[in-house]
C-alpha positions in Angstrom: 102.7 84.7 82.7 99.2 86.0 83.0 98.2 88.3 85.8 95.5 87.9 88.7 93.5 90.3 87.2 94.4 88.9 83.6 93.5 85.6 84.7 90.2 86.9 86.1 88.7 89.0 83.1 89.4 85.6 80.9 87.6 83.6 83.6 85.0 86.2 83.6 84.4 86.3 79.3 84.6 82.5 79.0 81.7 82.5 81.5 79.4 84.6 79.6 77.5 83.4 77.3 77.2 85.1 74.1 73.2 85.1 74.1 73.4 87.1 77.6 74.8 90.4 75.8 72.5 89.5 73.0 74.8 88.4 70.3 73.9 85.3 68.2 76.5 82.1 69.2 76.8 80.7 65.7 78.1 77.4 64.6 82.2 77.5 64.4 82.0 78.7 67.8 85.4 77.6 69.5 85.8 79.2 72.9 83.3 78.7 75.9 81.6 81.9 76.6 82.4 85.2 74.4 85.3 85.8 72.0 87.8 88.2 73.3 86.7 90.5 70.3 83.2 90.2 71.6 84.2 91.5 74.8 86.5 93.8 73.3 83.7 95.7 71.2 81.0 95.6 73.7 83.5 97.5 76.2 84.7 99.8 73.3 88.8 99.1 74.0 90.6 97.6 71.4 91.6 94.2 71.0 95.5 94.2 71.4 94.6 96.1 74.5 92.2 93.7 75.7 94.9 91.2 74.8 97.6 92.7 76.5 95.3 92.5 79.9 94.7 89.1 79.9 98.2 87.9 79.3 99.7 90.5 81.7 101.6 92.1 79.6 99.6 95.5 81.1 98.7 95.6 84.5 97.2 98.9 85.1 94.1 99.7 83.3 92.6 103.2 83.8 89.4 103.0 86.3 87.4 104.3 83.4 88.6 101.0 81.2 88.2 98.9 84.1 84.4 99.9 84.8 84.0 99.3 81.0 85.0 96.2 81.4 83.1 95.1 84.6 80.0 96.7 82.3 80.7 94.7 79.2 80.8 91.5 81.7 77.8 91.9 83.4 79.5 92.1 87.1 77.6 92.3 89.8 79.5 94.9 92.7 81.5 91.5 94.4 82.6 90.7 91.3 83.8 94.0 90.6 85.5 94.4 93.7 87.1 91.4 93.2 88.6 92.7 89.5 89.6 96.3 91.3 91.3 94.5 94.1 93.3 92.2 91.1 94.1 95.4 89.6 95.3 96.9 92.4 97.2 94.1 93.3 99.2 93.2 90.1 101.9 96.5 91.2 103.3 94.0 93.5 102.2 96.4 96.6 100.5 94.1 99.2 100.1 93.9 103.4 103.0 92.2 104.9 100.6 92.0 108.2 100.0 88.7 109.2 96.3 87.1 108.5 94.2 88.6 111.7 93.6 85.9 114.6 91.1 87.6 117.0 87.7 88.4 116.6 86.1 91.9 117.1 83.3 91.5 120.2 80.2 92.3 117.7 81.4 89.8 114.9 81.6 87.5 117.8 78.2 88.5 118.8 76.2 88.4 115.4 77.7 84.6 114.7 76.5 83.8 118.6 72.8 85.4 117.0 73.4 83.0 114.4 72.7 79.6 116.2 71.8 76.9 115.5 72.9 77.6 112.2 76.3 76.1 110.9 78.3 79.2 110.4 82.3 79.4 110.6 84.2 83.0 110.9 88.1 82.8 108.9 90.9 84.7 108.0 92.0 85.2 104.7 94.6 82.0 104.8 91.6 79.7 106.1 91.9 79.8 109.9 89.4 79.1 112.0 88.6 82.2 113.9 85.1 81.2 115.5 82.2 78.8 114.8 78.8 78.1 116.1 78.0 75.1 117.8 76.4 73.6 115.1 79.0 74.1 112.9 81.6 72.5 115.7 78.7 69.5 115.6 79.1 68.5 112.0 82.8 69.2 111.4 84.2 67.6 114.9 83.2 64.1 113.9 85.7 64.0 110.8 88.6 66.1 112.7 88.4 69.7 111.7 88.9 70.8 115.4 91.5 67.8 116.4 94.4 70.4 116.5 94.4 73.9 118.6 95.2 75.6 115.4 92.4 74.4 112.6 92.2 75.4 108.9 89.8 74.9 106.8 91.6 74.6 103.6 94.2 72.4 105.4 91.6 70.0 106.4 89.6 69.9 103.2 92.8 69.1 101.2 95.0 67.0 103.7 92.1 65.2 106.1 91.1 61.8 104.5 88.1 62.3 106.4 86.9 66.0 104.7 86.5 62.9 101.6 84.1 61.5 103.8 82.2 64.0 104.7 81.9 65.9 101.1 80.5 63.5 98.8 81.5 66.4 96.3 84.8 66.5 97.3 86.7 68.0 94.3 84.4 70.7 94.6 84.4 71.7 97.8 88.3 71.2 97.5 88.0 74.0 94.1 86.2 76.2 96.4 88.5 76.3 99.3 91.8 77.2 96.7 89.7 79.5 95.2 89.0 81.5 98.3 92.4 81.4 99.6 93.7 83.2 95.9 90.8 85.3 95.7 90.7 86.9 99.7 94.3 87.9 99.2 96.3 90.5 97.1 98.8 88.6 95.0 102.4 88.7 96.9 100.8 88.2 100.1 103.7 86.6 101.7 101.5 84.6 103.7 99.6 83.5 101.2 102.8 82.3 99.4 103.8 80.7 102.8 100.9 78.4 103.0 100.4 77.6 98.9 104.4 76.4 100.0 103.3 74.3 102.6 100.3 73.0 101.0 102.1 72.1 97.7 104.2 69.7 100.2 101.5 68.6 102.1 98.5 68.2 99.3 100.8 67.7 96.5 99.1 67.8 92.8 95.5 67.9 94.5 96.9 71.6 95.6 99.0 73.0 93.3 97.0 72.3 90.3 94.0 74.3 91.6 96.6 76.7 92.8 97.7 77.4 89.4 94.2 77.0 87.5 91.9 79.6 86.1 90.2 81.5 88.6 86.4 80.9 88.8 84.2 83.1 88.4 81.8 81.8 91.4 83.4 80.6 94.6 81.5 82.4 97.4 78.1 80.8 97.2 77.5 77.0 96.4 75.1 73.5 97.5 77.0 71.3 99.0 76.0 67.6 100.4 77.5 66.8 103.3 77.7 63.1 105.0 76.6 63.5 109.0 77.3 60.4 111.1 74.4 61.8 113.2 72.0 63.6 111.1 72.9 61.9 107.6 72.7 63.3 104.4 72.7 66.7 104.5 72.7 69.5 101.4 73.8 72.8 102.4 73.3 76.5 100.5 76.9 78.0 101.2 76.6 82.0 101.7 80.1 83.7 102.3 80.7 87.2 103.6 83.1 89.0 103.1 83.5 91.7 106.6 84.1 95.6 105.8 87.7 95.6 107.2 91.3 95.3 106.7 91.8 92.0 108.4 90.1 89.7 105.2 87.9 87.9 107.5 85.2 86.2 106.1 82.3 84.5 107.6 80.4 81.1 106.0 76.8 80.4 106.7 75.5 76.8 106.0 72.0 77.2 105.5 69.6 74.3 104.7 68.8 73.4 101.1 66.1 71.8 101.5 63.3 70.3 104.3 64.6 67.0 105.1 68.1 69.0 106.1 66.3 71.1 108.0 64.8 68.6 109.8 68.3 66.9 110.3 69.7 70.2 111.8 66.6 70.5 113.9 67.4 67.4 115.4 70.8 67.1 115.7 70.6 70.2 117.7 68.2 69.0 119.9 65.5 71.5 118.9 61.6 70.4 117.5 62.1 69.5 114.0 60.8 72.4 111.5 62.4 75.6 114.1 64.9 75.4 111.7 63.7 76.5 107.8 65.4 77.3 104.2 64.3 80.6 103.4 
């Protein structure tokens, strides 16, 4: 079986199309995105060893490889933290502390500077940690906050109303497995805990994400949104990851466009237009 960070350098090369490193596409083309040979020259390791990565079969490239690599792909730094953190990962080592459920007071303070925009703070299994108003405004209305305990990816792949509210479902659903895989080491024993309880709970519409190739984008995305109150709604999705050991991670909804800003605007009582895209 491949690795995390096997599974995430052929996620990365599929993505990249051969006309970004400057090499012609031709016409017997056959795999999206570059050839691992491609790849394999442009980072100047050999192909059996590129090979051996991406099925697993070696687990521990030399930082110097790895950087290669990250080069070769065109990375930008959260993209090569998130192949560093695979690689450090695939030894098996991982935190056995569980996914942090309090908030430090200046997190809590910037999201409170954050009003009225939607943003949600969460751990690195989903949990709701804090939200803004706003955000509490257009989630409450399809159940997010029903329980004393909510989780996001929990409601977007169990709630029959999160298909209500995401016109795009199945990728807002994509989104929410990808995070959970990707703001974890692999063996997190909570991690494994909830893909458990989600694979009951979700069924096919879980696990098959579960097991799919990562992505290669998951932390900034549009997506439309269906407000009893304020309508349709499309949303620029910026996630940020926090500098400390606890994987929180804090979502900002921003709007895409004027008539959602205008819908914000009103649905939090303020004069429409004090709320603008940027």
């Amino acid at each position: 079986m491949t690795s995390e960070l096997g599974a995430l350098l052929r996620a990365y090369r599929e993505a990249l199309a051969p006309e970004d490193v400057g090499l012609p596409r031709g016409a017997r083309r056959r795999t999206p995105g570059l050839r691992r040979s491609e790849l394999a020259t442009l980072a100047e390791v050999s192909v059996e060893y590129l090979t051996r990565l991406e099925q697993g079969r070696d687990k521990h490239p030399s930082p110097e490889i790895l950087g290669a690599l990250a080069d070769a792909l065109r990375l930008p730094s959260d993209e090569r933290f998130l192949l560093l953190r695979a690689s450090k990962g695939t030894g098996g080592a991982c935190t056995t502390e569980p996914p942090a459920d309090s908030v430090r007071p200046p997190v809590r303070a910037f999201l409170d500077r954050l009003e009225p925009s939607p943003a949600v703070l969460l751990n690195r299994v989903g949990d709701v940690l804090a939200a803004t108003s706003m955000y509490r405004r257009l989630l409450e209305p399809f159940g997010l906050f029903d329980d004393g305990h909510p989780n996001l990816l929990r409601f977007v792949l169990t709630e029959p109303r999160a298909r209500q509210a995401y016109p795009d479902w199945g990728h807002v659903a994509d989104r929410q497995v990808a995070a959970l895989r990707m703001e974890s080491l692999p063996g997190d024993p909570h991690v494994a805990e909830l893909a458990e309880a989600m694979s009951v709970l979700a069924g096919a519409e879980f696990s098959h994400r579960f097991a799919a190739p990562l992505p290669t984008r998951y932390r900034t995305a549009t997506e439309r949104m269906r407000h009893p109150e304020a309508g349709d709604l499309r949303l620029d999705v910026e996630t940020l990851a926090l500098p400390d050991a606890d994987g929180q991670r804090l979502v900002v909804h921003l709007p895409a466009d004027e008539a959602t800003s205008d819908a914000l605007d009103r649905l939090a009582g303020r004069r429409p237009g004090a709320l603008r895209a940027v």
